[in-house]
Structures are given as structure tokens and as C-alpha cells.
C-alpha positions in Angstrom: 0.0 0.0 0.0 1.9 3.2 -1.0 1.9 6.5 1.4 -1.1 8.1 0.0 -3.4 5.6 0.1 -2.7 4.4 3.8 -3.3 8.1 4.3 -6.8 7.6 2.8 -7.3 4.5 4.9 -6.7 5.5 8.2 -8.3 9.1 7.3 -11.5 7.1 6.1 -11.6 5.1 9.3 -11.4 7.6 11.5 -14.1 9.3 9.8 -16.4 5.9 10.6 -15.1 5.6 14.0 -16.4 8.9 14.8 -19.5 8.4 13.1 -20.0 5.7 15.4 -19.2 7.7 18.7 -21.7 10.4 17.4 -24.4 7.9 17.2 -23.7 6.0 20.3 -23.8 9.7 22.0 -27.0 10.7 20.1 -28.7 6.8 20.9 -27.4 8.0 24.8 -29.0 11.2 25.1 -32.3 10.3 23.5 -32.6 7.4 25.3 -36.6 7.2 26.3 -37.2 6.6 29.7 -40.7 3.7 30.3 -43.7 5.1 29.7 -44.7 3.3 33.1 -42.1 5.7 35.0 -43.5 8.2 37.2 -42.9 12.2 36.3 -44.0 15.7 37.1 -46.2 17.5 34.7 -44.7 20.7 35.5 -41.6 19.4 34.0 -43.4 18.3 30.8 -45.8 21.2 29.5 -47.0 24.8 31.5 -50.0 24.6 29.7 -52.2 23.6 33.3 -53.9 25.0 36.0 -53.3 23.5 39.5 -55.5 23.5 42.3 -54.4 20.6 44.2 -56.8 20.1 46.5 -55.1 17.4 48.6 -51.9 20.0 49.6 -54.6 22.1 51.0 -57.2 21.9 54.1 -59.4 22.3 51.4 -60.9 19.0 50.9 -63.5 16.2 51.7 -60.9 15.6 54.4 -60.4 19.2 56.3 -56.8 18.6 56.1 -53.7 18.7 54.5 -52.5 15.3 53.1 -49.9 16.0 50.3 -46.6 17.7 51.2 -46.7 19.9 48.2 -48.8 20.6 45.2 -47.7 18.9 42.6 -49.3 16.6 40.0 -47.4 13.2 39.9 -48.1 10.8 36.9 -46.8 8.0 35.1 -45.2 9.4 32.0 -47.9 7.9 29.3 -50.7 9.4 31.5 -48.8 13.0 31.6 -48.3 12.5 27.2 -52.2 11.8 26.7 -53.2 14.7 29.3 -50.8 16.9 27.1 -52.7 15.6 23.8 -56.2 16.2 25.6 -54.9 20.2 27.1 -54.0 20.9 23.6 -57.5 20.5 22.3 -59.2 22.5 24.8 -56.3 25.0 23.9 -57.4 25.2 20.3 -61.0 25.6 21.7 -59.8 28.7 24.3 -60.0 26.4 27.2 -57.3 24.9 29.3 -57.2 21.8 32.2 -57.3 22.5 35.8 -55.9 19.5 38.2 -57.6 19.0 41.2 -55.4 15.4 42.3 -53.4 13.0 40.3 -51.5 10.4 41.5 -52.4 9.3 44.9 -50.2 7.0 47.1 -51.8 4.5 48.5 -51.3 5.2 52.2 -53.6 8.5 51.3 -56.4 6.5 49.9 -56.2 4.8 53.0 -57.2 7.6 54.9 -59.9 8.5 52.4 -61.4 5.3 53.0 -61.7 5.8 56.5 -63.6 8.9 56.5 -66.2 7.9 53.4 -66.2 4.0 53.2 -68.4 4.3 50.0 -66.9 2.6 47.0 -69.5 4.6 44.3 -67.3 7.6 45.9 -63.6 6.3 47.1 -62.0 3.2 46.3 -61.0 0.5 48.6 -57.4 0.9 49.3 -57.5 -3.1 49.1 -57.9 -3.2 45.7 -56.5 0.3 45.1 -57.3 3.4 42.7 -56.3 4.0 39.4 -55.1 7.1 41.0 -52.9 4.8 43.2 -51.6 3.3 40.1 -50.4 7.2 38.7 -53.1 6.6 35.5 -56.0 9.0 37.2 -56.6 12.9 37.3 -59.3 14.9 38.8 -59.6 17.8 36.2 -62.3 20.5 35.7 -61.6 23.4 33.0 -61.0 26.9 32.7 -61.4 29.9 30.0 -59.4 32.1 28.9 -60.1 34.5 31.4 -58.7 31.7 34.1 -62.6 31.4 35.2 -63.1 28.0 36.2 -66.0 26.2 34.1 -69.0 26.0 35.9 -70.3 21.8 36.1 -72.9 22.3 38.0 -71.3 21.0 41.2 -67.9 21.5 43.3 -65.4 18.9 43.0 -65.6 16.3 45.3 -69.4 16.6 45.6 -70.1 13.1 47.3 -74.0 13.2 45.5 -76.0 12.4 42.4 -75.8 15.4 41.0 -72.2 14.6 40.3 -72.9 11.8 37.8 -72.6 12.4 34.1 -76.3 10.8 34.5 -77.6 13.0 35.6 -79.8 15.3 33.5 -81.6 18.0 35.6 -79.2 20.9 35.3 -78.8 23.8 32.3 -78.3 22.7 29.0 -74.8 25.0 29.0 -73.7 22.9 32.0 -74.2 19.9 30.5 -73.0 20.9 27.3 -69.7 21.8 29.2 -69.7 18.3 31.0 -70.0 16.5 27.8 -67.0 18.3 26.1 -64.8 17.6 29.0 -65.8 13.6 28.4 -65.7 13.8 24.6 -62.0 15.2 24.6 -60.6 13.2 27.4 -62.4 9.8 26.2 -60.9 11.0 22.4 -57.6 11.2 23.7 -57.5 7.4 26.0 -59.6 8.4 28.7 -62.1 6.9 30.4 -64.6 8.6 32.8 -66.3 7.6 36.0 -70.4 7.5 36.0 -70.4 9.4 39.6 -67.9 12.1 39.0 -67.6 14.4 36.2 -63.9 15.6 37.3 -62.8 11.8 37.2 -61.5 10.3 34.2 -59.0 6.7 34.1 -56.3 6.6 31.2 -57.4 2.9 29.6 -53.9 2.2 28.4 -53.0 2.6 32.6 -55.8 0.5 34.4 -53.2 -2.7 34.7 -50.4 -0.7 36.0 -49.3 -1.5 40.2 -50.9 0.1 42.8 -47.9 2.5 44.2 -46.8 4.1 47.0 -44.2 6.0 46.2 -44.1 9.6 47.6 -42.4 12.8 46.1 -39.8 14.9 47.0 -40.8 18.8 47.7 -38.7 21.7 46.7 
């Protein structure tokens, strides 16, 4: 092999060796984490209300059971919420979180003030809010006015329930636009709460306990 082609050579493999260091780097640093792994939706889109209800006294419980306020989700529960937020977007409308993931040592305590499965699930079989693939969600203008949907969240009675029908057509108008878009985007909701809704792809998942760190 004379000078100048060895030159070519080695020049030509180091060329491909650092092709292959480029896309061993690249394959790294856009390496997906599960879609099962939980995450904060904060760190994901700031496209949200939050009211979390459950890191203030102002709940079914009169008391404070979160540490902070933030909405903890498995990460394929935070992508379809994103999908679901950017419809109402389009439509001048935007999500407001009330609770997401719930450990299960809270739905304990939830189950020992309102023993009522049509209302809180036993801890003994657990939530799909235990299992980070629930939210409790109501929506807002674009004012920030919350929507009204004919009841409070958390309202432990019928008049809760998608069925029921004795309230303004423009509030039930609202609550069926909430269920259309989430149930378009892989949700399901729950007959006895309008502010409930179950991601389908999620309902197999563990229950979890797992608690968050506070900033």
C-alpha cells in the first residue's frame, strides 16, 4: 500500500469511528425513559392549571395530606393529558388539576372517612389514582374562570354523575365536552364524577406508593 493511500485509509476510518461515537452519543442522550415511570407535569408542558386540593385543608378531608402541590403521573398518563390540554387550547380552554397520583397510604385515609366505593375506592384493591393513571380535572377559560359543572369537586352526590340530567343545557353541554376530549384522547370517565377520568392504556399498571420529594 503506497503512502497516499494508507493516508486515505486510516483518514476514512477515523471518519467511521467517529461516526459511530456520534451515534452512540445521540442513541445516549435520547434514550426514552418507560412510559410506566413516574414524572412531574410541571416538567413536561406549563400549559395547566393547578388546584391541588389534597396539599390544602381544602378537601372532603379538612386537612392537609400532600406535602406539596404537585401533579405526579406516570409518564404515558402526563403525554395523553398533554394531547387532551391541547385541544381545549385550540377551543380557548385549558385543564385545571384538582389530584393525580395518589399514594396508597392516602387512599387509605380517604377510606376511612367515606367508606363508600360509588365515591372512594377501597385501598384493598386500590385506585387508578394509586396506580399514577387518574386525574381529577375541571376546565377553565381564557379569562382563568373555572367552568361551571354544575357542582364543586368532590361533591359526594347524584348530582355529580354524568347521568344525571336536571341541570342547564350549557352545563351539561360543558360536561359532555370535557368527556368527549378526554375519552378521544384514552380516557375513560367515571359514572359518579364528572372531574374523574381513568387513562385505559393505565388501568393494569401497580398500585404504588411511592411519595415525592418537595422543593
Amino acid at each position: 500500500m503506497n503512502h497516499t493511500l494508507r493516508i486515505l485509509v486510516f483518514f476514512l476510518l477515523g471518519i467511521s469511528s467517529l461516526q459511530a461515537q456520534n451515534e452512540a452519543y445521540v442513541s445516549s442522550s435520547e434514550a426514552k425513559i418507560s412510559d410506566t415511570t413516574f414524572v412531574n407535569l410541571r416538567d413536561y408542558s406549563n400549559d395547566f392549571v393547578y388546584d391541588m386540593k389534597y396539599a390544602t385543608e381544602d378537601n372532603f378531608l379538612k386537612t392537609k395530606v400532600y406535602d406539596c402541590a404537585e401533579c405526579m403521573l406516570r409518564l404515558k398518563t402526563v403525554k395523553a393529558l398533554i394531547a387532551a390540554n391541547n385541544d381545549f387550547l385550540k377551543k380557548g380552554y385549558r385543564i385545571k388539576l384538582f389530584d393525580c397520583y395518589r399514594p396508597l397510604d392516602i387512599q387509605k385515609k380517604m377510606w376511612e372517612i367515606v367508606s363508600n366505593p360509588t365515591y372512594v375506592a377501597d385501598p384493598k384493591k386500590g385506585s387508578i389514582h394509586n396506580r399514577g393513571g387518574a386525574v381529577d380535572i375541571s376546565l377553565v377559560d381564557i379569562t382563568g374562570k373555572e367552568v361551571d359543572m354544575g357542582t364543586s369537586f368532590d361533591f359526594f352526590g347524584i348530582m355529580a354523575s354524568h347521568n344525571f340530567k336536571q341541570l342547564s343545557e350549557e352545563i351539561l353541554s360543558k360536561r359532555a365536552y370535557l368527556k368527549n376530549t378526554m375519552i378521544k384522547n384514552g380516557f375513560n370517565s367515571f359514572d359518579s364524577e364528572w372531574w374523574h377520568y381513568n387513562l385505559k392504556a393505565g388501568l393494569k399498571d401497580k398500585v404504588s406508593n411511592q411519595k415525592w420529594k418537595c422543593d
